[in-house]
gemmi code that builds the backbone of each chain (N, CA, C; Angstrom):
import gemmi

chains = {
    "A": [
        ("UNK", (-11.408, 7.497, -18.954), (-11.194, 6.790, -17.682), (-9.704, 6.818, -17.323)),
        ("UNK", (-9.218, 7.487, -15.813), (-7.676, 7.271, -15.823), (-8.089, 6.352, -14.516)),
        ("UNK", (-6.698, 6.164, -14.264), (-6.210, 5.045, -13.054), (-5.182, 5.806, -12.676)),
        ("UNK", (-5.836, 5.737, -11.096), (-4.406, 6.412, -9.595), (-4.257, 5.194, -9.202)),
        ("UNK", (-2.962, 5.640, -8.902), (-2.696, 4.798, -7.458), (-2.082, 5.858, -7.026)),
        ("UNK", (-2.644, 5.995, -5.300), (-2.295, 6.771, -4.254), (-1.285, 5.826, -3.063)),
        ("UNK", (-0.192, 6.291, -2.795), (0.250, 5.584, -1.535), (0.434, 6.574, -0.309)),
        ("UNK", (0.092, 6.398, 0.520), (0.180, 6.761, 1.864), (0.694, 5.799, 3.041)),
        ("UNK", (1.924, 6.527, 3.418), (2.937, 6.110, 3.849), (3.175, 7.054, 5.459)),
        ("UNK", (3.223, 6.182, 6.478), (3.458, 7.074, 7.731), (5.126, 8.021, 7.732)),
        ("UNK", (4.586, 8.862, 8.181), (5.802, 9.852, 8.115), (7.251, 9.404, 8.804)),
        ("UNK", (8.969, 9.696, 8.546), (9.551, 9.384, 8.973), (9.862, 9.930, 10.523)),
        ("UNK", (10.032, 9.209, 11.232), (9.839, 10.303, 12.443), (9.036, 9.418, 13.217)),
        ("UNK", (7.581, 9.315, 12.905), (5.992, 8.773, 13.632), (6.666, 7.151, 13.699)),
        ("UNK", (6.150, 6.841, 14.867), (6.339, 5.442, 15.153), (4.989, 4.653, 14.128)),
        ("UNK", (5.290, 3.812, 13.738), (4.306, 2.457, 12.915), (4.252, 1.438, 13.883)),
        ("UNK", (3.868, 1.171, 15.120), (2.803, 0.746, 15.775), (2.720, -1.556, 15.009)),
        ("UNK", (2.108, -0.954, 14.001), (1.986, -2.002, 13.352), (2.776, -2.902, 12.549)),
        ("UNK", (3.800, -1.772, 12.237), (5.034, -2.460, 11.431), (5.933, -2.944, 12.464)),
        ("UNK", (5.708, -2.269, 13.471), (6.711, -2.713, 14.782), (6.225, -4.305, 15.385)),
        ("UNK", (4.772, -4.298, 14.997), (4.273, -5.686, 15.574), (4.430, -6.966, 14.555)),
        ("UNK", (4.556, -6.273, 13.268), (4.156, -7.379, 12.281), (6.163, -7.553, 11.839)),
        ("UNK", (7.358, -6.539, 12.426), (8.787, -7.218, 12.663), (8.837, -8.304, 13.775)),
        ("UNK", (8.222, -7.754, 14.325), (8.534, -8.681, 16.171), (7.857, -10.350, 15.135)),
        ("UNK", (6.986, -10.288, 14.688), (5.978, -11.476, 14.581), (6.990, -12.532, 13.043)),
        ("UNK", (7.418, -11.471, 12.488), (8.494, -12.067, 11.232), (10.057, -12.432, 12.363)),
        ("UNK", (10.307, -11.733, 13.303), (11.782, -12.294, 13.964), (11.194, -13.498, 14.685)),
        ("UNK", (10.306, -13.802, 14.822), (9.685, -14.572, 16.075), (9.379, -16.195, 14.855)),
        ("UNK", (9.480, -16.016, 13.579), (9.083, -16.845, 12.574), (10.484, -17.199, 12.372)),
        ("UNK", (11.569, -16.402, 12.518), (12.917, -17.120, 12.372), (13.495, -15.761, 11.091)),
        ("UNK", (12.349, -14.885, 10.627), (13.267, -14.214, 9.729), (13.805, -12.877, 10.337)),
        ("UNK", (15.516, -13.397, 10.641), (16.185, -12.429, 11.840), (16.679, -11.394, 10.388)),
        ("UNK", (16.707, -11.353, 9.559), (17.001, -10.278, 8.858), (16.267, -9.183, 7.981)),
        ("UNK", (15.076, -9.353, 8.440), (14.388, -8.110, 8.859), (14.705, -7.131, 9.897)),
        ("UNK", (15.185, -5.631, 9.103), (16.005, -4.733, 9.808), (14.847, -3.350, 10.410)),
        ("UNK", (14.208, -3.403, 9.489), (12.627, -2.608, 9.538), (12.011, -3.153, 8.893)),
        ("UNK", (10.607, -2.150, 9.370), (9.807, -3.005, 8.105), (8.601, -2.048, 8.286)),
        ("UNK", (8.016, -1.229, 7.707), (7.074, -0.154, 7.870), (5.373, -0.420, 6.943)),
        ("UNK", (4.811, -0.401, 6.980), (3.442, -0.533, 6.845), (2.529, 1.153, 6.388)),
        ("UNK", (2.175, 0.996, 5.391), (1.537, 1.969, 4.673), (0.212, 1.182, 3.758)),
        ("UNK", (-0.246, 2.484, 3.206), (-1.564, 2.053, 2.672), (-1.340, 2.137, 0.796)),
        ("UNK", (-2.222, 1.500, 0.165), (-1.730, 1.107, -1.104), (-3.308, 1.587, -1.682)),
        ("UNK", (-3.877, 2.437, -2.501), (-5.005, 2.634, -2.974), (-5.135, 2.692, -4.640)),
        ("UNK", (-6.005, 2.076, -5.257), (-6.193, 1.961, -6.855), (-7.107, 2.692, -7.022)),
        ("UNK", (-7.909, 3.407, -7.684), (-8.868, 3.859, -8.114), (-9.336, 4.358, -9.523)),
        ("UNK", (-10.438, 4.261, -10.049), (-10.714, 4.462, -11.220), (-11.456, 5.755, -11.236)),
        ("UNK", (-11.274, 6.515, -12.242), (-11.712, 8.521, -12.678), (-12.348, 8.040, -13.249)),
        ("UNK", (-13.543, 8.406, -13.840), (-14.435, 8.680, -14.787), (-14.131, 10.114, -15.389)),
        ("UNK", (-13.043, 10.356, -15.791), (-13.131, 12.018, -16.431), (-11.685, 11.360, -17.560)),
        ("UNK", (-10.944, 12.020, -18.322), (-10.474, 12.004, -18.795), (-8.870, 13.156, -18.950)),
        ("UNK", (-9.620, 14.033, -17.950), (-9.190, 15.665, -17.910), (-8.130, 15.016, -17.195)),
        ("UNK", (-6.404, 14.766, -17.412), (-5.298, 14.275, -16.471), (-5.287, 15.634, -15.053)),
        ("UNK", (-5.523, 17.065, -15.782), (-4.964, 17.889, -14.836), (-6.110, 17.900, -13.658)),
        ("UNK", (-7.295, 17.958, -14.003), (-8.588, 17.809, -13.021), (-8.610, 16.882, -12.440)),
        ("UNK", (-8.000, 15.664, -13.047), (-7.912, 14.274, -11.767), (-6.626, 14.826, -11.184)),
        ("UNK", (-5.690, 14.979, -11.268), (-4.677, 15.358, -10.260), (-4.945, 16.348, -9.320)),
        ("UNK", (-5.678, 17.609, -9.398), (-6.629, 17.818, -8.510), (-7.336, 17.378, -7.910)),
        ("UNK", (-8.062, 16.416, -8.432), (-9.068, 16.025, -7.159), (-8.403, 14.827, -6.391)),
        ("UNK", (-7.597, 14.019, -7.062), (-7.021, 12.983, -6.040), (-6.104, 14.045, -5.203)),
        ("UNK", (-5.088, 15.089, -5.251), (-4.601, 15.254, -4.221), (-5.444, 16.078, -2.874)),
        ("UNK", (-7.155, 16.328, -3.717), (-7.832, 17.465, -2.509), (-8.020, 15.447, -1.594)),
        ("UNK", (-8.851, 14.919, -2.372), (-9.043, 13.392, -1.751), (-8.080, 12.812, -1.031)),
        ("UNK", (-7.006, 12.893, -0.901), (-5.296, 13.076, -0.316), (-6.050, 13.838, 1.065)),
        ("UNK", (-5.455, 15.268, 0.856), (-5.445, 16.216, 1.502), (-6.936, 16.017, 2.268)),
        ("UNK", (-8.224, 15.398, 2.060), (-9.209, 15.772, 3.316), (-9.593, 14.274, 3.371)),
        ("UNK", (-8.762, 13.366, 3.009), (-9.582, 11.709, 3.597), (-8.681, 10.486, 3.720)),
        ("UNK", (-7.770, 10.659, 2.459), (-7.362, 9.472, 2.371), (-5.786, 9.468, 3.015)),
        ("UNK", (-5.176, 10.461, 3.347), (-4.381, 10.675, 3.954), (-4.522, 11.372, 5.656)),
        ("UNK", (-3.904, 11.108, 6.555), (-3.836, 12.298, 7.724), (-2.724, 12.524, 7.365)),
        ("UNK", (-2.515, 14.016, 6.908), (-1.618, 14.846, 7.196), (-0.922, 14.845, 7.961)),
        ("UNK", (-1.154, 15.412, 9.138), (-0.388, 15.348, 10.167), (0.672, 14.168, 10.771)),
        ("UNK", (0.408, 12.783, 10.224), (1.264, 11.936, 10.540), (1.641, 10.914, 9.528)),
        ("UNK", (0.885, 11.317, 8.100), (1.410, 10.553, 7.012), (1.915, 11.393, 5.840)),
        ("UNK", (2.621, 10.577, 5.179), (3.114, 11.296, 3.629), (2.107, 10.520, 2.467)),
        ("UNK", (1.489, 10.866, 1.086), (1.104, 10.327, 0.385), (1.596, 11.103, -1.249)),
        ("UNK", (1.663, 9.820, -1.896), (2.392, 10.409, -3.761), (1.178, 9.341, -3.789)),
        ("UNK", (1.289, 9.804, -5.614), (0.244, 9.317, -6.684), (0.440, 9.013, -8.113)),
        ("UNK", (0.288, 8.270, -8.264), (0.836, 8.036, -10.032), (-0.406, 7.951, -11.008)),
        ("UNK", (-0.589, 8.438, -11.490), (-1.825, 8.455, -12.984), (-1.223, 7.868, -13.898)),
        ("UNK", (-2.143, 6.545, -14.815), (-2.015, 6.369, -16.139), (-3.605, 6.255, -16.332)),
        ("UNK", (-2.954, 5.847, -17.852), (-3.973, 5.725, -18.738), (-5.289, 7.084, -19.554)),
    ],
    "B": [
        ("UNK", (22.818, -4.321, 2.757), (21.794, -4.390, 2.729), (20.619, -4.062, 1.570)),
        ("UNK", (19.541, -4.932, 1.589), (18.780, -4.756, 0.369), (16.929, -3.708, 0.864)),
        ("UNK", (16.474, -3.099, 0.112), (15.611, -3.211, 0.491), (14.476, -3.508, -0.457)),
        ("UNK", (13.387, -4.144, 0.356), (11.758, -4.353, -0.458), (11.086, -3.584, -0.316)),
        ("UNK", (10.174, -3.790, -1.108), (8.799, -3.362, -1.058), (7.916, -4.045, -1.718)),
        ("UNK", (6.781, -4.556, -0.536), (5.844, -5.493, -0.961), (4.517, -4.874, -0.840)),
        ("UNK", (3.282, -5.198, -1.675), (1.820, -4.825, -2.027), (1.116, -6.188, -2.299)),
        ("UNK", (0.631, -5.977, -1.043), (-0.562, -6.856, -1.184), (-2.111, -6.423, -1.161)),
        ("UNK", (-2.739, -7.101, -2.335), (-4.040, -6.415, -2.664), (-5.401, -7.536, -2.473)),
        ("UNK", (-6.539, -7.139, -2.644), (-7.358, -8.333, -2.552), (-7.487, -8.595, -3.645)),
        ("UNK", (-8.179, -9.589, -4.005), (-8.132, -10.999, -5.362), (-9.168, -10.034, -5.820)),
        ("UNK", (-9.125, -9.909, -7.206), (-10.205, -9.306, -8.303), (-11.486, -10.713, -7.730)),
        ("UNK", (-12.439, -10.125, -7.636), (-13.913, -10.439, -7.427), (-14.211, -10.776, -5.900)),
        ("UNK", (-13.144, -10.455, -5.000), (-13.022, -10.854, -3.779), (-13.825, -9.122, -3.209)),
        ("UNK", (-14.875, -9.190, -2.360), (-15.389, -7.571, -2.011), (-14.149, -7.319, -1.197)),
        ("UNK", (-14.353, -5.748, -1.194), (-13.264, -4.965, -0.760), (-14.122, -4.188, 0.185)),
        ("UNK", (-15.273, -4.361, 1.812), (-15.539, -3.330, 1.918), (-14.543, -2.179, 2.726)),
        ("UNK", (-13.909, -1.718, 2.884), (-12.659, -0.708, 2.909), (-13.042, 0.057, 2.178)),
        ("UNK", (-12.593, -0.906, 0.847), (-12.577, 0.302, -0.551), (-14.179, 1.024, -0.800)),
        ("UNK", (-15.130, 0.127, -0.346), (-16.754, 0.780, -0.808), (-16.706, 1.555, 0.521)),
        ("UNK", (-16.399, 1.173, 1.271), (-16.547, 2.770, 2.644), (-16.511, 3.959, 2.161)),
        ("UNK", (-14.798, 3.723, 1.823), (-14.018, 5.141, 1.314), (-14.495, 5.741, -0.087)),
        ("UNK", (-15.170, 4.814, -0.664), (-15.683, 5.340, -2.099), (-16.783, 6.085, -1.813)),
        ("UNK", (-17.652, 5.719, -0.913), (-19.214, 6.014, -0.849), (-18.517, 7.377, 0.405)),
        ("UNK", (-18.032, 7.352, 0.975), (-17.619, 8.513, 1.537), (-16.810, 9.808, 0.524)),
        ("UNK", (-15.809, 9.533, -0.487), (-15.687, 10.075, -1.691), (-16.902, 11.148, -2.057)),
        ("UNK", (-18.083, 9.774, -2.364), (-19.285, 10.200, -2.983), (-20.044, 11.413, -2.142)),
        ("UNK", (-19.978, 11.212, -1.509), (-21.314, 12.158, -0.380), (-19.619, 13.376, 0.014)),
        ("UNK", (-18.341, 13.372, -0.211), (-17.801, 14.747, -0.565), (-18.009, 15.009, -1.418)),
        ("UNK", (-18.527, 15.023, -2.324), (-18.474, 15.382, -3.812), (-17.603, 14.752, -5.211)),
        ("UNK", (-17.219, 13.800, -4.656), (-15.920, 13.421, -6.043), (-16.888, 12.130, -6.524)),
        ("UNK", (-17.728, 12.557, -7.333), (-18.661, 12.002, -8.166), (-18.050, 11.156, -9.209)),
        ("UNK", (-16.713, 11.471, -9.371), (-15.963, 11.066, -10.620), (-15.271, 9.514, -10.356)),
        ("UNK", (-15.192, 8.768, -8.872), (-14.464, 8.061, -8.334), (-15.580, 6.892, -8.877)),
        ("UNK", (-15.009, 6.020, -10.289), (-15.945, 4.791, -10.293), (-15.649, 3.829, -9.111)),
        ("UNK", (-13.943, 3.128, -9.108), (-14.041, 2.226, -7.940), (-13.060, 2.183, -7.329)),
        ("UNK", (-12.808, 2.082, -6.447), (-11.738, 2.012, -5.682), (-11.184, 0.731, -4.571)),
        ("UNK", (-9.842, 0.429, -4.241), (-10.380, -0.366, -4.005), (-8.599, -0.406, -3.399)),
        ("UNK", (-8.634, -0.849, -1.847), (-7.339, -0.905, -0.920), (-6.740, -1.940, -0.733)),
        ("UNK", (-5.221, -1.624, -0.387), (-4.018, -2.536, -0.321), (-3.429, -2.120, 0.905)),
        ("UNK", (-2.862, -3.109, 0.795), (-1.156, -3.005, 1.892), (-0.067, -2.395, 1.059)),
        ("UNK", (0.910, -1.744, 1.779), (1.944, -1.305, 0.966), (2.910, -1.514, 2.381)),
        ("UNK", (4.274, -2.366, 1.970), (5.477, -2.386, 3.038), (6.042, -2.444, 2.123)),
        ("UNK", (7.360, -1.628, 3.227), (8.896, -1.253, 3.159), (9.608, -2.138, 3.909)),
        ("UNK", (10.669, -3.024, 3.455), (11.623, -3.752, 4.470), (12.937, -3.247, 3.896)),
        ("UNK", (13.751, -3.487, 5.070), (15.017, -3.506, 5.061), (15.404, -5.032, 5.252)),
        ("UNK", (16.246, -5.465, 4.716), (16.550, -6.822, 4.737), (17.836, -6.837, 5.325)),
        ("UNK", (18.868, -7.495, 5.853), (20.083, -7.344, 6.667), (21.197, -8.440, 5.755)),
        ("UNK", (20.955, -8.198, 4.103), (21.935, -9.313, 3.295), (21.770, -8.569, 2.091)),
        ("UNK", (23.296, -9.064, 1.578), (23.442, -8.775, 0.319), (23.106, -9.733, -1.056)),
        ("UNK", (22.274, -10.783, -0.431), (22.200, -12.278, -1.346), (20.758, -11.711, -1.924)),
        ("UNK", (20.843, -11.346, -3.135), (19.628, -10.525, -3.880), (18.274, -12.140, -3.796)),
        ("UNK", (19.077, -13.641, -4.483), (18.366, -14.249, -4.476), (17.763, -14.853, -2.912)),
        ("UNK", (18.797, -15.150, -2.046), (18.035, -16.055, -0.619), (16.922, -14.003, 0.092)),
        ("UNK", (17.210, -13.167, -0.526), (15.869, -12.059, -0.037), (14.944, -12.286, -0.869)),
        ("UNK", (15.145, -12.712, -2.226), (14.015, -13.647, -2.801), (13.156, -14.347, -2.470)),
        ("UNK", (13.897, -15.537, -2.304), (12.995, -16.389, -1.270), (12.684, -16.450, 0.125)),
        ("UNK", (13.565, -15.205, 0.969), (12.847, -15.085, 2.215), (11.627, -14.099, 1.800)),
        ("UNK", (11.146, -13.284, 1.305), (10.575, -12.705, 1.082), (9.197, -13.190, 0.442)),
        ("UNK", (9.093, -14.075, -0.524), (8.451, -14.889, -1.075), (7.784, -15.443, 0.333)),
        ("UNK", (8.984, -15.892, 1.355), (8.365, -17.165, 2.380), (6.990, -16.288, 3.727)),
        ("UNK", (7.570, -15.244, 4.001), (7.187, -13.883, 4.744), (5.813, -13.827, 4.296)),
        ("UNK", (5.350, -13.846, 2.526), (4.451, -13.328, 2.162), (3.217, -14.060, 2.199)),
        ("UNK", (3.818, -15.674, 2.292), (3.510, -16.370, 2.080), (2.587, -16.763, 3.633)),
        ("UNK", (3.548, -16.814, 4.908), (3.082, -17.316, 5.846), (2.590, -16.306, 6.414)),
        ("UNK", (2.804, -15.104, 6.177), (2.506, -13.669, 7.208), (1.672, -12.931, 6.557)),
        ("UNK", (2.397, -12.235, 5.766), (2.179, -10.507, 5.282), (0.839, -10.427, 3.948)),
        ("UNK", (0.801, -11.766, 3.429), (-0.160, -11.910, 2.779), (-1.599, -12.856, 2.914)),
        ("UNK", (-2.692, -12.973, 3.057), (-3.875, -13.738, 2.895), (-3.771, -14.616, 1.875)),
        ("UNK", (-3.043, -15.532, 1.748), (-3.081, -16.011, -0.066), (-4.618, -16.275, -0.457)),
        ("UNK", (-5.422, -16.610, 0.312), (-6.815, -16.918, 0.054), (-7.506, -15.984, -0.824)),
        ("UNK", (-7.547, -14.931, -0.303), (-7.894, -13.533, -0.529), (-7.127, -12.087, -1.050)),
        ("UNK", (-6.043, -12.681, -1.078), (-5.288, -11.452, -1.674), (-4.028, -12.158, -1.968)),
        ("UNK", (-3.748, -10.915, -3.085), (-2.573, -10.865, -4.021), (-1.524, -10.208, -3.522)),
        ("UNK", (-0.308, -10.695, -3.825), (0.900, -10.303, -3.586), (1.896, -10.012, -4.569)),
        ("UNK", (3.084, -8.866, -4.482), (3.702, -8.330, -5.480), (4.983, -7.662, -4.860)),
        ("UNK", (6.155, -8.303, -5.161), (7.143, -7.191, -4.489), (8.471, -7.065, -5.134)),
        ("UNK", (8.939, -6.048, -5.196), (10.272, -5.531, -5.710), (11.653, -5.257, -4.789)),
        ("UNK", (12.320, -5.526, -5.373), (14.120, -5.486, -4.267), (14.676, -4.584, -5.034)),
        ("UNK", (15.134, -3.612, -4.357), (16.233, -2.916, -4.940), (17.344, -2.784, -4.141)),
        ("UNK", (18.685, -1.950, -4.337), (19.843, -1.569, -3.591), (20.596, -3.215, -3.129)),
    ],
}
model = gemmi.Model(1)
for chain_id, residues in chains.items():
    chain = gemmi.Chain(chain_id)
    for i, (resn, *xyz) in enumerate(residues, 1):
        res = gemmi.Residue()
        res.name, res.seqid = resn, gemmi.SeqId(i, " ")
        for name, pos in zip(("N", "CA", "C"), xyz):
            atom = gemmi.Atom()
            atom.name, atom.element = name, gemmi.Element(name[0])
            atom.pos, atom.b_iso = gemmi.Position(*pos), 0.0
            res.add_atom(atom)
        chain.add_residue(res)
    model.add_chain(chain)
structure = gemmi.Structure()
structure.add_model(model)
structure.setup_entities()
């Protein structure tokens, strides 16, 4: 059994929409020193295989056709166990 | 300036459906191997101070009234620079 964690993170460049709403909503609470503040996705998951190099394959095809859009996000991955 | 990064996750026994979407979608691509999975928040702040501890506790306060569900989810965050 290994453990990912995948993060997917909007690209630098692409506006965050949401991080832009959830600064406005923290300056509006009084915390003026929030300078950015960007919003990405945080994923855990558990392998049933053991094979480290075959899970790093398949989490980055799982990356590459679902859990990421390409086109406007970045995503890394860390394996233990 | 400092920056964070905060992860907020849902409470162990709290359902995640997000995470059973994306799993059962996993499943029917083929990644048979995915026991569970299961989604977060992931933010980036920039903070506008060099006071490692008062980004402590603004940060703490943020998570507290905003960025986190305390009901339902867990919170976790790191300062660096």
């Amino acid at each position: 059994m290994l453990k990912a964690t995948v993060y997917v993170t909007i690209k630098q460049g692409v506006l965050d929409p949401q991080g832009v709403a959830v600064q406005g909503a923290l300056h509006s609470m009084g915390f003026q020193e929030v300078e950015s503040l960007r919003i990405g996705k945080y994923m855990e998951l558990s392998l049933n295989t053991d094979d480290r190099a075959e899970a790093e394959r398949q989490i980055k095809q799982m990356c590459e056709k679902l859990l990421a859009n390409t086109v406007v996000e970045d995503y890394r991955y860390e394996l233990e166990g």
